[in-house]
C-alpha positions, -999 to +999 in steps of 0.1 A: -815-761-044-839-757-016-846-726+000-835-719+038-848-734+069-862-720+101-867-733+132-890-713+152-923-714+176-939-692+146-957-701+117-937-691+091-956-671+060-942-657+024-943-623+045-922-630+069-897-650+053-893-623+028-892-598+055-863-615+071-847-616+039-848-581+032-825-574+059-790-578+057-784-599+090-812-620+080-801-624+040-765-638+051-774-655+089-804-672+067-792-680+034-753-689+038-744-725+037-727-733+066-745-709+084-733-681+099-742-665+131-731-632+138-725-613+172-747-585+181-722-553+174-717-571+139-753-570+134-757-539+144-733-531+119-748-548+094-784-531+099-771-495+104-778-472+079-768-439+094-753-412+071-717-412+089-707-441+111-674-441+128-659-476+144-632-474+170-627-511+175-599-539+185-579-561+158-592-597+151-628-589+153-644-599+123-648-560+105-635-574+074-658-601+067-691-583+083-680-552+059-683-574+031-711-593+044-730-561+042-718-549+009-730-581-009-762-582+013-771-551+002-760-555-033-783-584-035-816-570-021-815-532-037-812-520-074-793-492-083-763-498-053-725-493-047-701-503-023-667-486-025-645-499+003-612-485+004-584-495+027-544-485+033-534-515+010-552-524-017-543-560-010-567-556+022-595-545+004-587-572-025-597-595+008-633-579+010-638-591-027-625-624-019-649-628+012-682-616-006-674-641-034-673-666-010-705-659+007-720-653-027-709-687-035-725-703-005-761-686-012-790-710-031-793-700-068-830-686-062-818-663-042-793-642-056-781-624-087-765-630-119-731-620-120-721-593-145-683-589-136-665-608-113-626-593-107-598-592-080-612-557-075-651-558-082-679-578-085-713-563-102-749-578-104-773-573-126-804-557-111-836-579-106-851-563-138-826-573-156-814-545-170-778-535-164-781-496-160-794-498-126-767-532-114-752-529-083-716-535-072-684-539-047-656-518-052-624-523-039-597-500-037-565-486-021-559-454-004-566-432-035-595-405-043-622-418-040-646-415-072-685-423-078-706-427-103-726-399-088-757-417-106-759-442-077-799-442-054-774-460-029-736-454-020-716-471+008-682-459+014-665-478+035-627-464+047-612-496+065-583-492+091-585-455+083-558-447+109-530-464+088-537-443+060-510-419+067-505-388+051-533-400+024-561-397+050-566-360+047-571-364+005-593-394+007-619-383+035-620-347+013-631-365-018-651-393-006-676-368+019-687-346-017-692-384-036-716-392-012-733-358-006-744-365-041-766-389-038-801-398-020-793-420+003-757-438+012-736-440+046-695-432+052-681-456+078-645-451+091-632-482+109-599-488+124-578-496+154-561-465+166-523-458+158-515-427+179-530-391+184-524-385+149-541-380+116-579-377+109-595-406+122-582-399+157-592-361+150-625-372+139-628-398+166-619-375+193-637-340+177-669-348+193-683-311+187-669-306+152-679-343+142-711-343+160-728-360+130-712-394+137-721-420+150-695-433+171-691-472+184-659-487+204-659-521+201-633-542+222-620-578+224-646-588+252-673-581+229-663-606+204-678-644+214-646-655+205-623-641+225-643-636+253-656-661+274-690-643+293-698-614+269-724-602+288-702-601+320-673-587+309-692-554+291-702-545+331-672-554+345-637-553+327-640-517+316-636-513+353-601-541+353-569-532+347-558-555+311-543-581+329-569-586+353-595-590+330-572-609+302-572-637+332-609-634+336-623-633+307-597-644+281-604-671+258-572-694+249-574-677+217-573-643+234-541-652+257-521-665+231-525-631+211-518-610+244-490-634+252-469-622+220-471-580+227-460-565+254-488-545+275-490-509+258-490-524+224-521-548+233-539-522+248-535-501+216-543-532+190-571-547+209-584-520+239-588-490+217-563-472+234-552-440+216-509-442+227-495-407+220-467-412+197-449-378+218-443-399+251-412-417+258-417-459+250-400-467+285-418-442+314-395-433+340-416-450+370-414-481+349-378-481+348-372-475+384-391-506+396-364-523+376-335-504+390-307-519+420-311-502+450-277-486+455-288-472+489-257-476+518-277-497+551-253-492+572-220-500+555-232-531+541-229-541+508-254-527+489-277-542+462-259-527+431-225-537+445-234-571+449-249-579+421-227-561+393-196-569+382-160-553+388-143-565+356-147-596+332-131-621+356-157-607+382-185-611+359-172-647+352-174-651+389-211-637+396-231-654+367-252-676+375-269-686+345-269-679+307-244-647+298-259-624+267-239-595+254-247-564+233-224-536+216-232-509+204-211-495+182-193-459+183-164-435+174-162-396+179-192-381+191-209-418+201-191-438+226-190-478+219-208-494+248-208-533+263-237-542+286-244-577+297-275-597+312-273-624+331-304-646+327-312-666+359-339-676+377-350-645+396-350-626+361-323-611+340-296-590+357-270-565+343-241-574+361-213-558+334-213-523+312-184-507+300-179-474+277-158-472+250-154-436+242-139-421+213-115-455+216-098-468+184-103-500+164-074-520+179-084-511+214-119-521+209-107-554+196-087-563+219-113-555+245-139-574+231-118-604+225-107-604+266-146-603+271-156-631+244-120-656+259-129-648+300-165-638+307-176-664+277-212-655+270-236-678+251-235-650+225-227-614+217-247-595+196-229-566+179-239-539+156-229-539+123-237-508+111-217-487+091-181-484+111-193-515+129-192-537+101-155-545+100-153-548+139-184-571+139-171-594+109-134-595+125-151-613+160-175-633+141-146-650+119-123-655+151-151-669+175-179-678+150-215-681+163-208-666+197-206-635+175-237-624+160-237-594+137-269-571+141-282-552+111-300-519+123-331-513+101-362-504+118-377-540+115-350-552+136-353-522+162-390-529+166-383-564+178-357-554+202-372-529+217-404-544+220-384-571+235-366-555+262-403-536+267-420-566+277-393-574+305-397-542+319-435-543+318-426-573+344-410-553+369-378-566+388-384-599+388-382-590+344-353-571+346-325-556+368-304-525+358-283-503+379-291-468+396-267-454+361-279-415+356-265-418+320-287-455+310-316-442+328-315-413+310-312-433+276-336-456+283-362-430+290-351-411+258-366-436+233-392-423+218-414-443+199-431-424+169-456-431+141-442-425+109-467-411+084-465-446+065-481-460+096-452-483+110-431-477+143-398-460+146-374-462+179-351-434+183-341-407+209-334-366+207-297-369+197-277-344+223-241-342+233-234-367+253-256-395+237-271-415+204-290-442+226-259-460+228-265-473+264-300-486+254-293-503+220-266-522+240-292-532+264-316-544+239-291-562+215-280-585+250-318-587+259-321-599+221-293-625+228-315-646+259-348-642+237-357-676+218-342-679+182-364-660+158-358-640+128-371-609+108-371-597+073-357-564+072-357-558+033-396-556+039-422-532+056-426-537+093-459-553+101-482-533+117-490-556+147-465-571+168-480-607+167-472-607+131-436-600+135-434-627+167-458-655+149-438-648+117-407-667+131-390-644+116-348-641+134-318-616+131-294-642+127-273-648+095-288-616+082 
């Protein structure tokens, strides 16, 4: 097979091919078949051999692949080397293996190792001399201890996503810092996107004093050629933009298609590097006042509020003006049962209807209910089915069929919902309406949105007296009701990211 080619001004000599070689940009950028050209913050990653390297940096921007790249470049041109790289699912690091054996595959002959093991979870060389004792390898594991050799001249930990590693981080930063204090030379890089003000990356990340020996690198979506469309630019100017700003600037189609499926705070943490403390409420009050109906008297006219909600069901009837969508939460005892309905037209969606069913028996609220469905006929109601819900949920859905849609509460299906209804408020009043209501505002604001120490999302509120959330889940289920059909499985782990839940195509229906 013949060996790489070069196009440059210079002559080219043994030297300085072998020179090139010897780094790791150079082995892989070189060697691979197709080529592969890297950006500069991946070749700087690639070349950096400091003793602790920490990497705050956006999702999507190649980390997995230049982590392998540098494991196998490494493991090609030294003797005696590991590379243990550990992530929060061992399926994740599994990829790593996957990736160096594809740019292993893609080198000439001449120019790499013989294989010695070759697994889902390793791959080992052996060393140029042939003998076996001084190999090198790629390790790939989960989110356990982490155990060397300790007879390694080289050692490369690499902890990937190290914020999702929940309560595990703690125990595997402890036992991989002593593995590589014991040998001669070696690094320990900590990447990940940030999940919160939680946990020991964003302690290490943020403990610039008491972590002084890191070396620290933010990496965002405009450094990445890909998503970005002027680089250069951007790194002057859109630190200085506000995220929508410089998503319309300097967003590649790629880029806009990812920021189009989150709403704002949630792209800002997955691709801006933006720590989101877990202890603030999801739904800031000065956020949901720009949505809310001014309710202010001008001189005995009718006032925004008045006009625009509804009196009763053959009011509502009346005011819509384009499609109806329903939600109902359900309640007895301490938690009221509460209707709330959204009007989708062309100014935005409007609450024209809620109604609160406290402490109310079965029979009432089904007779209720079936008033709303046979008057104020909305395109669908969405209904919890949880617990004492179930029976009142199945009992509408056989007598009206799909205008009924049963709601399973899991926290998958709370997740979409409220991210949902998040993203309508992110668009002000032309998103969303609500009215002046003490009691919703209050609820909406309550919703906390907390990271649970398995690393996914969790929507709830601080249960009092007088409320569960009641008012809110009602507003999301109708809010769920107008969105486009899509579905979610609830019997598995949320995703992590929110694209992954919306690309999925994954829908609450027929759950």
């Amino acid at each position: 097979m013949p060996g790489p080619t070069i196009i440059t001004h210079k002559e080219i000599t043994s030297d300085v091919l072998a020179d090139a070689l010897a780094t790791e940009t150079g082995y892989i950028e070189l060697l691979s078949d197709p080529p592969i050209q890297f950006d500069d913050y991946q070749r700087e990653f690639l070349e950096d051999t400091s003793r602790f390297q920490i990497y705050l940096k956006g999702r999507q921007l190649g980390f997995s692949f230049v982590s392998a790249a540098r494991a196998l470049a490494r493991a090609q041109n030294l003797d005696d080397y590991t590379c243990i790289i550990a992530s929060y699912k061992l399926d994740d690091s599994k990829e790593k293996i996957r990736y160096a054996k594809q740019l292993y595959d893609s080198l000439p002959d001449q120019y790499k190792k013989n294989k010695l093991q070759d697994n889902a979870t390793s791959l080992e060389f052996v060393s140029k001399s042939g003998r076996q004792s001084t190999g090198t390898r790629i390790i790939a594991q989960g989110k356990g201890p982490i155990r060397g050799k300790g007879g390694n001249n080289v050692l490369d930990i690499v902890l990937d996503e190290f914020a999702f590693f929940g309560s595990f981080d703690e125990m595997v930063y402890t036992s991989a810092v002593p593995v590589l204090t014991r040998v001669k030379h070696g690094s320990l890089t900590l990447i990940s996107t940030p999940l919160g003000k939680m946990g020991m990356f964003y302690k290490i990340w943020d403990g610039v004093k008491k972590y002084k020996n890191y070396k620290r690198r933010t990496v965002y979506w405009w450094d990445f050629s890909l998503l970005c469309k002027d680089v250069a630019r951007a790194r002057k100017e859109a630190p200085h933009m506000h995220t929508l700003q410089r998503v319309e600037v300097f967003g590649t189609e790629q880029l806009h298609e990812l920021f189009n499926a989150m709403d704002l705070e949630s792209f800002q943490q997955e691709f801006e590097c933006a720590f989101i403390d877990d202890s603030t409420s999801y739904f800031p009050l000065d956020m949901v006042y720009k949505c809310v109906m001014d309710d202010e008297d001008v001189q005995g006219a009718q006032t925004e509020q008045e006009r625009l909600m509804a009196a009763g069901f053959e009011d509502l009837r009346a005011k819509v003006t384009g499609r109806l969508g329903a939600g109902y939460d359900v309640g007895r005892r301490k938690d009221a049962s509460e209707l709330v309905t959204l009007d989708e037209t062309d100014n935005g969606k409007i609450m024209r209807f809620m109604a609160t069913y406290k402490q109310s028996d079965f029979a009432l609220q089904e007779r209720e209910l079936d008033r709303f469905l046979e008057i104020s006929k909305p395109i669908r109601l969405a209904m919890d089915e949880n617990g004492i819900g179930m029976q009142l949920a199945e009992g509408r859905r056989r007598k009206f069929g799909t205008q009924v849609e049963p709601v399973s509460f899991t926290n998958a299906s709370k997740e979409l919902m409220a991210v949902q209804l998040h993203r309508e408020f992110e668009k002000g009043r032309s998103g969303i309406l609500i009215p002046n209501d003490r009691d919703l505002i209050t609820q909406i604001v309550s919703i906390k949105r907390e990271v649970t120490p398995n690393g996914l999302f969790r929507y709830s509120t601080e249960r009092n007296d007088k409320h569960h959330g009641d008012k809110f889940w009602a507003l999301a289920l109708a809010n769920y009701t107008l969105e486009r059909q899509q579905s979610i499985v609830v019997s598995e782990p949320l995703a992590y990211t929110y694209e992954e839940l919306f690309e999925g195509g994954y829908d609450l229906a027929n759950l």
